[in-house]
N, C-alpha and C positions, 0 to 999 in steps of 0.2 A: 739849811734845815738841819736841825739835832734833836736827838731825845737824850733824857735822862736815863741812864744808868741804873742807879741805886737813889732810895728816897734822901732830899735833899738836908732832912735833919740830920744824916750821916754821912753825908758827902765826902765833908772838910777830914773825919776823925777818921773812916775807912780807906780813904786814900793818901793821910798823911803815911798810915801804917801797914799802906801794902804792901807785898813782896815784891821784890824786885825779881823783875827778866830778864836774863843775859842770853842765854842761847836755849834751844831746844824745841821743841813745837810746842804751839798756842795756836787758841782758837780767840778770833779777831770779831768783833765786833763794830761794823761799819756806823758810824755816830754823826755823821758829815759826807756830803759830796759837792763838790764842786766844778763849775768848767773855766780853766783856765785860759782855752783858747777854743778856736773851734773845733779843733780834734785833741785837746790835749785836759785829761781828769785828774781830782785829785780828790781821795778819798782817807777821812782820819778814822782813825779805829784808836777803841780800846780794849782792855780784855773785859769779857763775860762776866770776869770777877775784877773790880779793881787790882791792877798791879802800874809798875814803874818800870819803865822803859830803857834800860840799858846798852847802848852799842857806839859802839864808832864813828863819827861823823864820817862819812861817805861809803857806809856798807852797806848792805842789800837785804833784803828778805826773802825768802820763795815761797812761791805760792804755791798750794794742789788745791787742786777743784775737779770733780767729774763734768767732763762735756762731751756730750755724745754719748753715755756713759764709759767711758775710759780716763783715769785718771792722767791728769796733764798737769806740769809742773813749770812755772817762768820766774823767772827773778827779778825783781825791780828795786832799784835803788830806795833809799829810805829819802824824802825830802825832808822830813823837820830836825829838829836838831836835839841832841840829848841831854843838852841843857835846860828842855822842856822835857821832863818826862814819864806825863799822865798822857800822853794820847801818842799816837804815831801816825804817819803821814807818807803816803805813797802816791805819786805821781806819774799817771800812766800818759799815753801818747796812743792814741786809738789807730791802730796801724790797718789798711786797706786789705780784708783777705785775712787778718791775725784772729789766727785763732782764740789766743789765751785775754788778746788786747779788748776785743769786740765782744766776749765773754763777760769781764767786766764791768765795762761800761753802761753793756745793754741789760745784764742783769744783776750786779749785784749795787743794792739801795739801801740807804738808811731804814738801821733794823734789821742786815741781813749780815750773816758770818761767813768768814772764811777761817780755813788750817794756815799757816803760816810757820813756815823754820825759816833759823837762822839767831842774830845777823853772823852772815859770811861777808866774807873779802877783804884783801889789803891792800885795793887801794883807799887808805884813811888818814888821820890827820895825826892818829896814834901812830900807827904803826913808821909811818913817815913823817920824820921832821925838817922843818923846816924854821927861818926868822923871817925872811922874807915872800911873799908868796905871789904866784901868778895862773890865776885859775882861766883855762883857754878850755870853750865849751860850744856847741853848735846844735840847734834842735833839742832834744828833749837832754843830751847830753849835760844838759844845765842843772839839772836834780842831782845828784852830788855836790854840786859845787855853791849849790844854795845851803844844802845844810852844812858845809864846809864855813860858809860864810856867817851862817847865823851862830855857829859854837865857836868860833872866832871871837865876833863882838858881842854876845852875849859872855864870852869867860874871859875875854883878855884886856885891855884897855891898851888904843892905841896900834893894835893889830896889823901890820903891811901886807895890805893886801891889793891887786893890782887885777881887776876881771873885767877879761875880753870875752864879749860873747858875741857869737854868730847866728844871725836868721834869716829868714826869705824874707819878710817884712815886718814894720807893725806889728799886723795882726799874728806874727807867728812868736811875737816876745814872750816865756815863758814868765810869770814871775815878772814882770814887770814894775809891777807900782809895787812891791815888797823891795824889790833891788835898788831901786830908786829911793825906797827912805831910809833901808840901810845907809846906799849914798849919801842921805841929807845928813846925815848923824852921827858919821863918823869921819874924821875930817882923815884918816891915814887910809880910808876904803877908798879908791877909786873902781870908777865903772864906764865901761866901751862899749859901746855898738859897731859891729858893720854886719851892714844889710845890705842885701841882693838888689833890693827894691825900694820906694818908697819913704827915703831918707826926707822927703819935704814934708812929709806928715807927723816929722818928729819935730818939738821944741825947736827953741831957738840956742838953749842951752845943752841942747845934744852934743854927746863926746863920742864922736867915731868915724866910717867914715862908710865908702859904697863900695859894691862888687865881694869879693872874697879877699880872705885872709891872707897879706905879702909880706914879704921883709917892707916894705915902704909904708903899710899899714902899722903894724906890729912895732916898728920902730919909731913912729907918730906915737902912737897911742901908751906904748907901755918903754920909754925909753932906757930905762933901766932893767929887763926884761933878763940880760945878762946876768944880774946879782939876786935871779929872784930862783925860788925853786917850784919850779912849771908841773900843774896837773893840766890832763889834758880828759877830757871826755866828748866823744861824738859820733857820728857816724862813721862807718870805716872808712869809707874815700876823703873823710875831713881828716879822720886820724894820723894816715898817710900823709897827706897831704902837707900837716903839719910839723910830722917826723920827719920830714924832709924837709921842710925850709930851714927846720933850726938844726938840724945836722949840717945845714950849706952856709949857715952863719956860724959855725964853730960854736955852740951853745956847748954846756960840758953836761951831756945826755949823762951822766949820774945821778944830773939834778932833773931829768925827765920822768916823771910817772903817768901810765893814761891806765883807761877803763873803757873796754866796750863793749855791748853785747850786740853791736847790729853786725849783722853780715852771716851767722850763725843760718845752717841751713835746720831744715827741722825735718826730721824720722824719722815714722811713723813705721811700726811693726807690717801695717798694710804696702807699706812703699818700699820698704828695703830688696833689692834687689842681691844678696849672696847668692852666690851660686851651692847648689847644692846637688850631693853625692860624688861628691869628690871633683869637682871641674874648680875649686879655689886653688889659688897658688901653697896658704898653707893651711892647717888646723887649727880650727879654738877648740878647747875644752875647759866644757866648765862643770866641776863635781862629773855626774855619769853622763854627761850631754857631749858631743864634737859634733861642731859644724866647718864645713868647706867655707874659708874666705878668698876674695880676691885680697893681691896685696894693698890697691889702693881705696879698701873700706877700713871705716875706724871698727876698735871694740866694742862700741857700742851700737853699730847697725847690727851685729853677732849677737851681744847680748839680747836686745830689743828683739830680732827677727826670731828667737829662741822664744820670746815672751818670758822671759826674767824679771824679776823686780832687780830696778835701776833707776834712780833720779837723775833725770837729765833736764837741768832748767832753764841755763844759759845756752847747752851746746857750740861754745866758743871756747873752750880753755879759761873761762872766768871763776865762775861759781863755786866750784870743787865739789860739787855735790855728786858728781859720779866715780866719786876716787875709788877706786878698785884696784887689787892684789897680782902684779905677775909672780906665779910663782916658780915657772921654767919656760923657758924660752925667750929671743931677741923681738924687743919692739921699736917705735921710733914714734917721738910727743912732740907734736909742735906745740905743744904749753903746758908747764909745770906750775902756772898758778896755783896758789893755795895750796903747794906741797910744801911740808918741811923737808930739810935736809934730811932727817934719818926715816922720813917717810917713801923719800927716793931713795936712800939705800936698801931700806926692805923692798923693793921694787911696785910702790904704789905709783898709780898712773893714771889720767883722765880719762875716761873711755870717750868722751866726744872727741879727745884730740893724740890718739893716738893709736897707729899703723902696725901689721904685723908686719915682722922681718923672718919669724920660724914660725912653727908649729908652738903655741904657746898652752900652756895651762894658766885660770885664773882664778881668782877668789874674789869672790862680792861681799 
């Protein structure tokens, strides 16, 4: 299902001549929904106003939306590719209990808008190069690596590319019959399945094999997997899982990049537990505010539990969208994504993923 936009006698000339988007907040226009799978959406937006869509193959968007009335903030990878770029394309996974997922789904429909920033993120095809490639993905972890695939052979001719994707079954194949005629059509794309389940209900001309991802799999299906340079996107325990097999096959983890945003707990200003009037190990302050932390809560249960404005979209070390200023005191980041170098020398840092070690002061 679509509507029109703008009347169609000026379709062609308002959208040759739009402005182009590269970063900053837009208001999204839903023009398309669709179900991919039984729990997995995908909805194309354009803007309000004709414009052109600029970003990196494999970077993300984030979303706000009031739910419950408090605004809520998630990132979701971009699926289409920017090789096409009059509409845009986000592929969600309708998660059990999710808040921002089930949001979505059940309420936003062609003809309704959303706020939308970004694109953020380096895991992309820009920022990282490669000649050979080997895109290894699981569950919805396959939207990047779709639009990975479609600015590939849509800009390149003859592109090596070599993609292992993992699912429960069949019915959980994301993108399916798109990856398949990619495969029909490009003879240097190859494409793999293993499934958990269900492998007799595929072709006969199926490439892959059953159970989970092994060195005995992985060495079947992608035999040169040594000379390729490996993205990896999926769940956490597949992430793992995978970081670990090709560390134990000597892979030269240089040529290793992943993406994830599962595993990220989520902190609501109602649930954060700081201790307060002085029973934390040390001090936040921020402008005239100090609050009591324990050491093993991040900055941002501090900020949030204060009721600050702070975008926290991923809350994984992914997104960078809560980069915030130390500007005295020692802290400790389990992830510096999306920092530049002289960004961490002025002491910028994630507030989802990072601990105090003093009494610190900060800047939002």
């Amino acid at each position: 299902m679509s509507i029109d936009l703008i009347s169609p006698t000026h379709c062609d000339e308002q959208q040759l001549n739009s402005p182009t988007w590269q970063h900053g907040e837009v208001t999204l226009l839903c023009v398309e929904k669709w179900q991919e799978t039984h729990d997995v959406f995908s909805f194309r937006f354009q803007g309000t106003e004709p414009v052109k869509f600029q970003f990196k193959p494999g970077q993300f968007l984030t979303f706000k939306s009031e739910i419950d009335g408090k605004q809520v903030y998630r990132s979701y990878t971009i699926s289409s590719s920017p090789s096409r770029p009059y509409s845009i394309v986000v592929t969600v996974k309708q998660i059990e209990g999710g808040l921002f997922s089930n949001h979505l789904v059940q309420s936003l429909d062609v003809g309704g808008t959303i706020t939308a920033s970004g694109p953020d993120g380096v895991f992309n095809l820009i920022d990282i190069k490669a000649d050979k490639y080997l895109f290894l993905s699981a569950g919805s972890g396959v939207t990047p690596m779709y639009s990975m695939s479609r600015w590939l052979t849509d800009t390149q001719v003859g592109a090596d590319i070599a993609f292992l994707h993992c699912a429960k079954s069949p019915e959980d194949l994301i993108f399916r019959t798109e990856l398949d005629t990619i495969n029909y059509n490009n003879q240097s794309f190859k494409l793999s399945y293993i499934l958990e389940s269900g492998v007799e209900n595929m072709p006969e001309s199926f490439e892959g094999a059953t159970g989970r991802i092994s060195a005995d799999s992985l060495k079947k299906l992608v035999a040169d997997y040594h000379d390729r340079t490996i993205f990896v996107c999926g769940p956490e325990p597949f992430m793992v899982g995978v970081k670990s097999l090709l560390e134990s096959l000597d892979f030269d983890m240089q040529r290793y990049h992943q993406e994830s945003f599962g595993g990220a707990s989520v902190t609501t200003p109602e649930n954060v537990t700081a201790s307060d009037g002085g029973q934390g190990s040390f001090m936040l302050k921020i402008r005239d505010r100090e609050r009591a932390m324990e050491a093993d809560q991040t900055l941002l249960e501090g900020i949030e539990a204060e009721g600050l404005p702070i975008i926290a979209a991923c809350r994984s070390g992914v997104c960078g969208a809560c980069k915030c200023q130390v500007l005295e005191g020692e802290t400790e980041s389990s992830s510096q994504m999306t920092l530049t170098a002289d960004e961490i020398e002025q002491g910028y840092v994630l507030a989802c993923s990072t601990k105090l070690k003093s009494d610190i002061s900060l800047a939002l």
